[in-house]
C-alpha positions as CSV (number, residue, x, y, z in Angstrom):
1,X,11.4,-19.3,4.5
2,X,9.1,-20.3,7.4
3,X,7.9,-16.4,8.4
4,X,8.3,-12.6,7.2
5,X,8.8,-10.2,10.0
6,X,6.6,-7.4,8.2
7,X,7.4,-3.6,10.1
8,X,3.9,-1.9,10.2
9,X,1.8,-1.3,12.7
10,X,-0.7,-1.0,9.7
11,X,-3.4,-4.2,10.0
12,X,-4.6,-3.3,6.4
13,X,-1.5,-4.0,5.2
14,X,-0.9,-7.4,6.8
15,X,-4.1,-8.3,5.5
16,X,-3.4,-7.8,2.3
17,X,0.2,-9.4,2.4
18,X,-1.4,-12.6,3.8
19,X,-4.0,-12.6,1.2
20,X,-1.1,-12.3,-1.7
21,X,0.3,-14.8,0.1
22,X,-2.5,-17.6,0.7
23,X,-2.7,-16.8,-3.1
24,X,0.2,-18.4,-4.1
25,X,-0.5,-21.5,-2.0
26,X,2.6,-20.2,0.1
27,X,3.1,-21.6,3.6
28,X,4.7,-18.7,5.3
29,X,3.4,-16.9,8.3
30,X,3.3,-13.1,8.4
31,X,4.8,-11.4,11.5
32,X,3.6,-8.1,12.6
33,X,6.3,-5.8,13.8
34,X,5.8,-2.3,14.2
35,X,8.8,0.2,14.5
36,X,9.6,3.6,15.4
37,X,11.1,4.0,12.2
38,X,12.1,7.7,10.8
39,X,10.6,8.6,7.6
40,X,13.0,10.5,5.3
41,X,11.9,13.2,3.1
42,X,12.3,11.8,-0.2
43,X,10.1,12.1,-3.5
44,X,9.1,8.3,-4.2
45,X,7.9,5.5,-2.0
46,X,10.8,3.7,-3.5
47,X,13.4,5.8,-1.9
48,X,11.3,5.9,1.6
49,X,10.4,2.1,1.9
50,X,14.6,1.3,1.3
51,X,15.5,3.9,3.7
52,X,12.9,2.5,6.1
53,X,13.5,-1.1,5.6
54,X,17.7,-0.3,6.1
55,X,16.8,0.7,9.3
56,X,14.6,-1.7,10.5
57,X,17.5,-4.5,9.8
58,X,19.9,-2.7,11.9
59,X,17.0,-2.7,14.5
60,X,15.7,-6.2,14.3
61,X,19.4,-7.6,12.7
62,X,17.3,-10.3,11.1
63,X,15.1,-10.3,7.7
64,X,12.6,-7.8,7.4
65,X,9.9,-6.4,5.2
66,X,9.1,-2.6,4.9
67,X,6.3,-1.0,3.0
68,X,5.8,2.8,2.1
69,X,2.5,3.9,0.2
70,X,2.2,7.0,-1.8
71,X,-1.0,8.4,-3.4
72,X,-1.1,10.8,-6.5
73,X,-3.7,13.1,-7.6
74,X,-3.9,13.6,-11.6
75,X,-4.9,17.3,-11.2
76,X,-2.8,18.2,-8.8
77,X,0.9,17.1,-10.9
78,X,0.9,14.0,-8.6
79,X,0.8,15.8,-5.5
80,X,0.2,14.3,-2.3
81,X,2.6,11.4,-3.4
82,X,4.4,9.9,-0.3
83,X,3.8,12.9,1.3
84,X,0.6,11.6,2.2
85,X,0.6,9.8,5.5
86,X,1.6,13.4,6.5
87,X,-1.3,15.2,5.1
88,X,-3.7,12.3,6.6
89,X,-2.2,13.8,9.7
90,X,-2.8,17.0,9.1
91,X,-5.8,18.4,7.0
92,X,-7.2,14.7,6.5
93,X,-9.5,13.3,4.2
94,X,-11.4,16.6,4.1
95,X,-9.0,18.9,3.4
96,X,-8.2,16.6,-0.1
97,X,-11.7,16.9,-0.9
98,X,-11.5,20.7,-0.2
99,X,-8.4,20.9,-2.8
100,X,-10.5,19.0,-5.2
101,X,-13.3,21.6,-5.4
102,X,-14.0,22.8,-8.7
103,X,-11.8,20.1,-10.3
104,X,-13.2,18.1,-13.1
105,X,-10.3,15.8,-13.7
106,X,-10.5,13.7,-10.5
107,X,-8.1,10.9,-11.1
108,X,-6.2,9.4,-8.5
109,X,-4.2,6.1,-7.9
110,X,-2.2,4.6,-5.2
111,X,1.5,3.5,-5.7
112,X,3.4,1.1,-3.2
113,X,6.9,0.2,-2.7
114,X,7.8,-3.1,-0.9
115,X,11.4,-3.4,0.7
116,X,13.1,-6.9,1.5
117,X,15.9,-7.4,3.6
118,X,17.6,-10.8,3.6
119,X,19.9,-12.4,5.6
120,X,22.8,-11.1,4.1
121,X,21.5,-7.5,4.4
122,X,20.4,-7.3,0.5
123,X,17.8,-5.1,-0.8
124,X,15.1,-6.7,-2.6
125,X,12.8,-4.0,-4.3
126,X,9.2,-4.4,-5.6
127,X,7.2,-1.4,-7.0
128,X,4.1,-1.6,-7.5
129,X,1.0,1.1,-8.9
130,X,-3.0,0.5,-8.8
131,X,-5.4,1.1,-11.6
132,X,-6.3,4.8,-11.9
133,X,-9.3,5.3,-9.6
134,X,-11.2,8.7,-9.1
135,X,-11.7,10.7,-5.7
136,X,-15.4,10.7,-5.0
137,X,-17.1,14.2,-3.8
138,X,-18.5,12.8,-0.3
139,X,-16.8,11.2,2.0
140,X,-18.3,7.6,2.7
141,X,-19.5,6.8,6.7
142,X,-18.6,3.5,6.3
143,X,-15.4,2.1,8.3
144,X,-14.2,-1.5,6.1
145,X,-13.1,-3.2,8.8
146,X,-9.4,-4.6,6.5
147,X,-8.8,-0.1,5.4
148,X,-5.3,0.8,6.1
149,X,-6.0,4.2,5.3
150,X,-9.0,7.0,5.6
151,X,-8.3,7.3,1.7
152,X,-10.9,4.4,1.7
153,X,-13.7,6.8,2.1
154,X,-13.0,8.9,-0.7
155,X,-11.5,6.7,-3.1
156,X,-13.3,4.7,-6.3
157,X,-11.4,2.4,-8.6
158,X,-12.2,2.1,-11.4
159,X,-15.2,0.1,-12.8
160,X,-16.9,0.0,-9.6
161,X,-19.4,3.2,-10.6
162,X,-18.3,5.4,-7.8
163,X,-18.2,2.9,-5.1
164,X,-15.7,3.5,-2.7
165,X,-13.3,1.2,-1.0
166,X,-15.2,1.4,2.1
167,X,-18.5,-0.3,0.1
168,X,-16.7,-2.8,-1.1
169,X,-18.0,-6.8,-0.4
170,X,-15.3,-9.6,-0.6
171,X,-17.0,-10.1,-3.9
172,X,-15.6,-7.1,-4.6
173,X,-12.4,-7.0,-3.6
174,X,-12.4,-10.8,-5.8
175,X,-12.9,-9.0,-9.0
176,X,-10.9,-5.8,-8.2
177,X,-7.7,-8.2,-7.7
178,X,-7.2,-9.8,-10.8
179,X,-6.8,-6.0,-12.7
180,X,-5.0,-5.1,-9.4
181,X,-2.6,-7.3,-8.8
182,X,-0.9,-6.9,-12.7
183,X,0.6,-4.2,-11.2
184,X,0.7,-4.7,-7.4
185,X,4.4,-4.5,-5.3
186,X,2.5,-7.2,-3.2
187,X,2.0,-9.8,-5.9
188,X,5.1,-9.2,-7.2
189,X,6.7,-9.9,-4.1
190,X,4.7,-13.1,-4.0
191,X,5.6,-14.1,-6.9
192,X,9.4,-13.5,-6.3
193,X,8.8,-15.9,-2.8
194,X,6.9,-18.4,-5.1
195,X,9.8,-18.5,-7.4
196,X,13.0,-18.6,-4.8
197,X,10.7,-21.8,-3.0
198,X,10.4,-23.6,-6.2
199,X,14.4,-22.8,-7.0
């Protein structure tokens, strides 16, 4: 496999592939292709990303790559979950904080759900979920130049003291990844290319 044709217009996201990627010594280039793709209402990221990712092969009719994101907040029974590109959209980052007034349990983690499409049209599924983090009570000013998502700004892993995303150095990002990636979609995808190459 000389290149993945990866549907997102999201640069965060092809950042982060390419990094998984360069990881694993891989020599496959990363092709950004954004779609018009329609998002289904469904309850996981799971059951978006294969929904997605069948419809960008009928589109492209070639191997493709689809990702959907959900994020879940503790307090609130898991609510936005993949609902949350639409609430970006709508009452943004403030409105979450506003929800989260008065709340003492702030915990909060991102999940992710990575869709492959081969040649023969199989689906190739990789879930992943991030370390439980905690929603900060400001919003941070910074703008991290590889965000995918204003989430960034109001989102602390954990072991980090209440640094945000948005504060974080490459240093960082070094440390964060080896708890990260145990659970990452993105690693495990990696890993399954790593595997099929060395078959």
């Amino acid at each position: 496999m000389k290149e993945i044709v990866f549907a997102t217009s999201n640069n965060g996201k092809i950042a982060s592939l390419k990094g998984h990627i360069a990881a694993h010594g891989l020599d496959i280039s990363i092709v950004q292709q954004p779609l018009d793709l329609i998002e289904p209402q469904a309850n996981t990221a799971a059951e978006v990303a294969a929904v997605k990712a069948r419809q960008a092969y009928e589109i492209l009719k070639k191997p493709v790559l689809v990702d959907d994101s959900s994020f879940h907040i503790v307090s609130l029974g898991g609510f936005p979950g993949p609902y949350i590109k639409y609430m970006l959209e709508t009452v943004k980052i403030e409105g979450i904080l506003e929800l989260m007034e008065g709340k003492i349990d702030r915990r909060a983690y991102f999940a992710s759900s990575l869709v492959f499409v081969d040649d023969a049209g199989e689906i190739h599924a990789f879930d992943g979920q991030d370390p439980v983090g905690e929603i900060v009570t400001e919003i941070d000013a910074v703008d991290h130049e590889r965000a995918w998502s204003d989430l960034w700004k109001i989102f602390s892993p954990p072991g980090f003291d209440g640094k945000t995303y948005s504060q974080f150095t490459d240093d960082d990002f070094a440390v964060h990844r080896v708890e990260k990636d145990t659970g990452s979609a993105y690693e495990a995808f990696a890993k399954w290319l790593e595997e099929g190459m060395a078959a």
